[in-house]
Residue frames as a rotation matrix with the C-alpha (Angstrom) as fourth column:
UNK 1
0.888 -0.004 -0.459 55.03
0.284 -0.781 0.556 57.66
-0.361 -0.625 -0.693 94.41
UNK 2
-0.295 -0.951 -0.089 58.59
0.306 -0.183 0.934 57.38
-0.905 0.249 0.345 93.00
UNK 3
-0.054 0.135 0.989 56.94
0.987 0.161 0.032 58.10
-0.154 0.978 -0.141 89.44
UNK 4
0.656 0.747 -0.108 55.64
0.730 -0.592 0.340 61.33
0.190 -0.302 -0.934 91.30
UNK 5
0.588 -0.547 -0.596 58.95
0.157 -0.645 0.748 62.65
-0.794 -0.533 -0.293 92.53
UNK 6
-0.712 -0.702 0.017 60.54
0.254 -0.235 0.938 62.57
-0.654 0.673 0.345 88.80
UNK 7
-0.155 0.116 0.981 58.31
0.958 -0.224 0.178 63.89
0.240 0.968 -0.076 87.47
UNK 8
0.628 0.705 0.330 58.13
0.758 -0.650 -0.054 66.45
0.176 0.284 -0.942 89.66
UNK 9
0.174 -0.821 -0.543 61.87
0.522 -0.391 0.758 67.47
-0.835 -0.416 0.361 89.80
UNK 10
-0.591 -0.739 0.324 61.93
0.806 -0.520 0.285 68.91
-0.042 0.430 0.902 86.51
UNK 11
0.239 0.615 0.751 59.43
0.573 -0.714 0.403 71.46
0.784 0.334 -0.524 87.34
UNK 12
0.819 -0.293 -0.494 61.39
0.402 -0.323 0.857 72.19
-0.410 -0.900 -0.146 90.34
UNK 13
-0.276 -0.957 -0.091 64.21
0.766 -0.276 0.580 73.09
-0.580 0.090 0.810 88.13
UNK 14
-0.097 0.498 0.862 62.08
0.730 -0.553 0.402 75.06
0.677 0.668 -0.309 85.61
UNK 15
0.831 0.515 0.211 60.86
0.377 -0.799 0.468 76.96
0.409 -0.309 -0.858 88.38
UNK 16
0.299 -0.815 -0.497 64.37
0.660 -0.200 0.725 77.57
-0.690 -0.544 0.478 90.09
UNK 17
-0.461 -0.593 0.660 65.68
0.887 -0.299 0.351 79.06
-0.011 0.748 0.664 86.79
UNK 18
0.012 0.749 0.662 62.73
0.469 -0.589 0.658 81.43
0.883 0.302 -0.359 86.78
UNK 19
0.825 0.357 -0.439 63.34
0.565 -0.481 0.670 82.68
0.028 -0.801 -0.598 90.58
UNK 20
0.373 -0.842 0.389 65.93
-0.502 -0.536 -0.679 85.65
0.780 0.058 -0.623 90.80
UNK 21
-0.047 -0.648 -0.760 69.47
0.707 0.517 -0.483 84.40
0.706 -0.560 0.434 93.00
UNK 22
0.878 0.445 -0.175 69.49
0.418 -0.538 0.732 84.88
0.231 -0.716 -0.659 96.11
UNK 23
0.085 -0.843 0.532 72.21
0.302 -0.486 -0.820 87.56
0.949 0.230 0.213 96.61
UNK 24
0.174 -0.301 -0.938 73.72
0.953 0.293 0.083 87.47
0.250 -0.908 0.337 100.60
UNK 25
0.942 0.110 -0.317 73.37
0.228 -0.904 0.362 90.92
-0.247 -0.413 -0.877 102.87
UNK 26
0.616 -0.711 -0.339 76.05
0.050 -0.394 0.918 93.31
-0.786 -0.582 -0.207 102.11
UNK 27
-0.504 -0.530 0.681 77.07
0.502 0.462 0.731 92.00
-0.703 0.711 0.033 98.61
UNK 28
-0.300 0.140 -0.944 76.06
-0.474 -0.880 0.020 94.81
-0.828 0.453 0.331 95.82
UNK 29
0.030 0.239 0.970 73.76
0.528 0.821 -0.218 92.96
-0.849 0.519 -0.102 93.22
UNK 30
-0.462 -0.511 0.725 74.61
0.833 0.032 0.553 93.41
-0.306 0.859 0.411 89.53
UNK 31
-0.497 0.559 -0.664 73.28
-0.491 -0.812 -0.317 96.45
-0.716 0.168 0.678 88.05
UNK 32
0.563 0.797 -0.219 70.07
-0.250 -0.088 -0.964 96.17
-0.788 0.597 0.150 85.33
UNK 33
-0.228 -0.812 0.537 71.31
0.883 0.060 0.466 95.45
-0.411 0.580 0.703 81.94
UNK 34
0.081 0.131 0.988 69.78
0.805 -0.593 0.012 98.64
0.588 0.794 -0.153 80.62
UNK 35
0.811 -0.211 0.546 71.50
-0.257 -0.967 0.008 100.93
0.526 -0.146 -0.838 83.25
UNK 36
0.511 -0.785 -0.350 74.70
0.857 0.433 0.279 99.21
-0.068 -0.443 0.894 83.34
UNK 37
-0.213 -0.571 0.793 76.12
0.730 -0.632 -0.258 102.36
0.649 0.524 0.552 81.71
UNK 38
0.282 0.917 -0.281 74.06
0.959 -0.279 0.050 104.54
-0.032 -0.283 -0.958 83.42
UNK 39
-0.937 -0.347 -0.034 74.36
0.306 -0.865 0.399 107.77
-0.168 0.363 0.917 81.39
UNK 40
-0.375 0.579 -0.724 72.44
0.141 -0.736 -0.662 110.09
-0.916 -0.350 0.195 80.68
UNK 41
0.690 0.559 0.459 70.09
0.529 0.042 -0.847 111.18
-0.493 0.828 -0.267 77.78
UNK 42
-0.543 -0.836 0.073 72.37
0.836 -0.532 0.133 113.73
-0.072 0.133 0.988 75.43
UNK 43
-0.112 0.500 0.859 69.46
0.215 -0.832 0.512 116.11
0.970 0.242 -0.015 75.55
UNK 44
0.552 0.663 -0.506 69.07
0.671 0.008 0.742 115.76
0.496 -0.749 -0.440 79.38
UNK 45
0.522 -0.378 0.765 70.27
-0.577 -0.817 -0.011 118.64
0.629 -0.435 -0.644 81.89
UNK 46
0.332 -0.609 -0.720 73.25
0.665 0.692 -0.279 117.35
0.669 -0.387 0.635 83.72
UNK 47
0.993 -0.100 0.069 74.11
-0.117 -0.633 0.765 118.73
-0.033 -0.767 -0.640 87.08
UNK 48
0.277 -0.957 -0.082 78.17
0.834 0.282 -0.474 118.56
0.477 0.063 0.876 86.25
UNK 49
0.618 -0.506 -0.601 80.51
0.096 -0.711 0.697 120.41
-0.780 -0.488 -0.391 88.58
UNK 50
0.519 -0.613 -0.596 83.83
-0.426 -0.790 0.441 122.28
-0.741 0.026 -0.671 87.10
UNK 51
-0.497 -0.862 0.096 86.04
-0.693 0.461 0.554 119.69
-0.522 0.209 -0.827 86.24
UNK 52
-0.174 0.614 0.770 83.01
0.260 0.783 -0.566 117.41
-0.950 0.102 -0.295 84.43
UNK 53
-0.986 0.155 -0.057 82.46
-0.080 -0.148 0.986 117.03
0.144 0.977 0.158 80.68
UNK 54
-0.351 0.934 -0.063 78.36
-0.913 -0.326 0.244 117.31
0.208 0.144 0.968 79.56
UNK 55
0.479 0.682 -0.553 77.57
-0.079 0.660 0.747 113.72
0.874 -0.314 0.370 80.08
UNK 56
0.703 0.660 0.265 79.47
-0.410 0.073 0.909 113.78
0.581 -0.748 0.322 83.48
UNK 57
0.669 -0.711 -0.217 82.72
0.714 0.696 -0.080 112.18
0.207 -0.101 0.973 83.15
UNK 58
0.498 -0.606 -0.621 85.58
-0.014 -0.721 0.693 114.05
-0.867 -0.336 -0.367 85.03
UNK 59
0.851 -0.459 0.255 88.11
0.399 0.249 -0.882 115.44
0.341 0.853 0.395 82.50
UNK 60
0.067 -0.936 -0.346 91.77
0.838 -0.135 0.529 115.25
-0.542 -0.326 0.775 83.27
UNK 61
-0.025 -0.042 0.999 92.01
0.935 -0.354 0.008 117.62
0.353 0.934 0.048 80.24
UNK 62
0.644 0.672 0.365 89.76
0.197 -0.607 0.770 120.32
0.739 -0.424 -0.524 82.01
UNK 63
0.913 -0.127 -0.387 92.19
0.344 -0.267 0.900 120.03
-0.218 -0.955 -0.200 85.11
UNK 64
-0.002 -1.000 0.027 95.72
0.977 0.004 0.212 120.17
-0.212 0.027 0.977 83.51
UNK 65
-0.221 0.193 0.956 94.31
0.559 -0.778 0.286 123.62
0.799 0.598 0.064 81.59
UNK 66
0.873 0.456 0.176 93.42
0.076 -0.482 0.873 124.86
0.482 -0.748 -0.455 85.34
UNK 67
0.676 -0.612 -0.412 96.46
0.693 0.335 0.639 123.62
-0.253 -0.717 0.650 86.48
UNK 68
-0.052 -0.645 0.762 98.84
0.953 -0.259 -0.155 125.06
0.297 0.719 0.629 83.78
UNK 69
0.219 0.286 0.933 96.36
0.169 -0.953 0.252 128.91
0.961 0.102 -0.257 84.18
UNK 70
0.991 -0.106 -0.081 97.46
0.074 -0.070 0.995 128.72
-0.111 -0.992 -0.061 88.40
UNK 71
0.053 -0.999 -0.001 101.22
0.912 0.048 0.407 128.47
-0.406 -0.023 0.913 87.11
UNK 72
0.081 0.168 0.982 100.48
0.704 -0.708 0.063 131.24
0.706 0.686 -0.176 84.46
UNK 73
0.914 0.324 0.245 99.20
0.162 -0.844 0.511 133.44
0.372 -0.428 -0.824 86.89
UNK 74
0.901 -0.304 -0.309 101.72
0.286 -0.118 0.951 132.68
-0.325 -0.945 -0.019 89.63
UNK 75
-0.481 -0.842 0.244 104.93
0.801 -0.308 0.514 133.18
-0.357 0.443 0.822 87.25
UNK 76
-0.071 0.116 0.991 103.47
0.702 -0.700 0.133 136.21
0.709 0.705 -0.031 85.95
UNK 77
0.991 -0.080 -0.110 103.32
0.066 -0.419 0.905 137.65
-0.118 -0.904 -0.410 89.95
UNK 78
0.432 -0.864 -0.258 106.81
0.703 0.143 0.697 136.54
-0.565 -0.483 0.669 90.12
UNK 79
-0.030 -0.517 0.856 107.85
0.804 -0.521 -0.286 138.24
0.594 0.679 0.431 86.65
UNK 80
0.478 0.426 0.768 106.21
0.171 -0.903 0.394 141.41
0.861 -0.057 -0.505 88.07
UNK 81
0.935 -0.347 0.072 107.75
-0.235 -0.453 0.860 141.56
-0.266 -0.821 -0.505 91.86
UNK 82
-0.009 -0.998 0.063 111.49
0.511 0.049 0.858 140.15
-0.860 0.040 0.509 91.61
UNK 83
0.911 0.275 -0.308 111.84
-0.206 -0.343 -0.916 141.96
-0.358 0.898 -0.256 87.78
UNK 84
0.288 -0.624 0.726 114.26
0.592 0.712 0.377 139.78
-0.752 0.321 0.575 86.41
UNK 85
0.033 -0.403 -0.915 116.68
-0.550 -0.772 0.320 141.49
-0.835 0.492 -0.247 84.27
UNK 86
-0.930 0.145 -0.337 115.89
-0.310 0.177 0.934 139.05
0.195 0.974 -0.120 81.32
UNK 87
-0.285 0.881 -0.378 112.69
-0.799 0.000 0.601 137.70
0.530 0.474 0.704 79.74
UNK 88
-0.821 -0.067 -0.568 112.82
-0.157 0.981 0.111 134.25
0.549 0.181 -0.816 80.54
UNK 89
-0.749 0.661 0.043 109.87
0.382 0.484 -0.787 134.70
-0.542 -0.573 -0.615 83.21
UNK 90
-0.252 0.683 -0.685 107.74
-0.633 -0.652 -0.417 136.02
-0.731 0.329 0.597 80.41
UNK 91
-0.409 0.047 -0.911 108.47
-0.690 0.637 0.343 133.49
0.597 0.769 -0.228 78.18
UNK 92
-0.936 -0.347 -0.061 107.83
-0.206 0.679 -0.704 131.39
0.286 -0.647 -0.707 80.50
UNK 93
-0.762 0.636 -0.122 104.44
-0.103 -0.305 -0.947 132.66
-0.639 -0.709 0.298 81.56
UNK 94
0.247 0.847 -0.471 103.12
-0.825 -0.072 -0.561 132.86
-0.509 0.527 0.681 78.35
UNK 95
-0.745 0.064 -0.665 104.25
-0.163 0.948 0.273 129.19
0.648 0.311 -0.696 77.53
UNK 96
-0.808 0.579 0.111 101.63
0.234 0.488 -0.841 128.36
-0.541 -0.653 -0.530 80.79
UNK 97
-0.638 0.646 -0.419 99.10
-0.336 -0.723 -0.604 130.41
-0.693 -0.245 0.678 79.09
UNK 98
0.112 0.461 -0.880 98.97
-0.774 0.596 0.213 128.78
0.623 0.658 0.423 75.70
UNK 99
-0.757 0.468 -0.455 99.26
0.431 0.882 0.191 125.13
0.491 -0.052 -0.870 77.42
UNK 100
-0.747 0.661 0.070 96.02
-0.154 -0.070 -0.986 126.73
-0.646 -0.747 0.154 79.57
UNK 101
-0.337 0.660 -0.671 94.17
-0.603 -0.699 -0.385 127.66
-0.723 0.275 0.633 76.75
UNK 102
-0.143 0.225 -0.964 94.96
-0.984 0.077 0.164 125.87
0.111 0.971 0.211 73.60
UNK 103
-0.970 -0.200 0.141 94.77
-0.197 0.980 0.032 122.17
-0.145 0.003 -0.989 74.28
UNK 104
-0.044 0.981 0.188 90.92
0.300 0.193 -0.934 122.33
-0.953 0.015 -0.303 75.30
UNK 105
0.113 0.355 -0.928 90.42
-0.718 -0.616 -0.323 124.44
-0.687 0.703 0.185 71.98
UNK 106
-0.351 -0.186 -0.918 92.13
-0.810 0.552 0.198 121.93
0.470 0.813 -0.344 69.88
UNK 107
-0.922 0.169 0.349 90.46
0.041 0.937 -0.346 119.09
-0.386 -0.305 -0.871 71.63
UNK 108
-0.119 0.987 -0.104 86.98
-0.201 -0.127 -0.971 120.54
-0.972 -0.095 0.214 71.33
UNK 109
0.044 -0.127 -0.991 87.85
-0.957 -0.292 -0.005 120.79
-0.288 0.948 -0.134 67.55
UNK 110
-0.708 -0.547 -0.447 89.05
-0.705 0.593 0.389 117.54
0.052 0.591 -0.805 66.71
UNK 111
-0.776 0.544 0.320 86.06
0.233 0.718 -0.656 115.97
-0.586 -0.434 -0.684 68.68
UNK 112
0.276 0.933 -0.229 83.83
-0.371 -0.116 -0.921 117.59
-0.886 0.340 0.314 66.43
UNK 113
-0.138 -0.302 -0.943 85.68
-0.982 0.168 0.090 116.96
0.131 0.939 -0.319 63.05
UNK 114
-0.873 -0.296 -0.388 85.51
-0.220 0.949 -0.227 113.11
0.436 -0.113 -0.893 64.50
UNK 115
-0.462 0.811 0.359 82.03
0.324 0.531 -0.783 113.13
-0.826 -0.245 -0.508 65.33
UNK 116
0.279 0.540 -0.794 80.87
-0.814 -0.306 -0.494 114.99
-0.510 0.784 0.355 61.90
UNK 117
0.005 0.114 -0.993 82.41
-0.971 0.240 0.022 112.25
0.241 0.964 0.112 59.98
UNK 118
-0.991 0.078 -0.109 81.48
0.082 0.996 -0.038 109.17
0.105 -0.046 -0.993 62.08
């Protein structure tokens, strides 16, 4: 009988190895390994909101350029009601405008030049 019980502990361990762990209520088990990322296809249709690049990822980028065009605007009210007897809130305004505008532009650029030649 003792011959019986070693020989049948290592098929108790075989088979342990082979049963999934048990993982205790409440405790988030590991994601899949083939949707650890979980991204999307690059052909699929992403529902992305405002502030979301095509595969989905928020971009800070996207907000500073929103942020910058709300200053733009709001110094370019002020220029107009208080008229300020120098420029400086024009200059001003149209410094918000180009950081609104041009960063995304030159990002969008460089990401392509840096995906054409990888």
């Amino acid at each position: 009988m003792a011959e019986n019980d070693q020989q049948q502990q290592p098929m108790d361990a075989a088979q342990g190895a082979q049963q999934a762990p048990i993982i205790p209520p409440g405790v988030n088990a590991p994601a899949p390994q083939n949707q650890a990322a979980n991204l999307p296809n690059p052909g699929s249709e992403v529902d992305s909101g405002f502030f979301q690049e095509d595969n989905g990822t928020y971009s800070s980028m996207r907000l500073m350029c929103f942020v910058s065009l709300l200053a733009a605007i709001l110094f370019g009210f002020l220029t107009i009601q208080l008229k300020p007897e120098n420029q400086n809130g024009i200059y001003i305004t149209f410094g918000f405008l180009l950081g609104a505008f041009a960063p995304k532009a030159v990002q969008k650029f460089a990401e392509q030049k840096i995906l054409t030649k990888g």
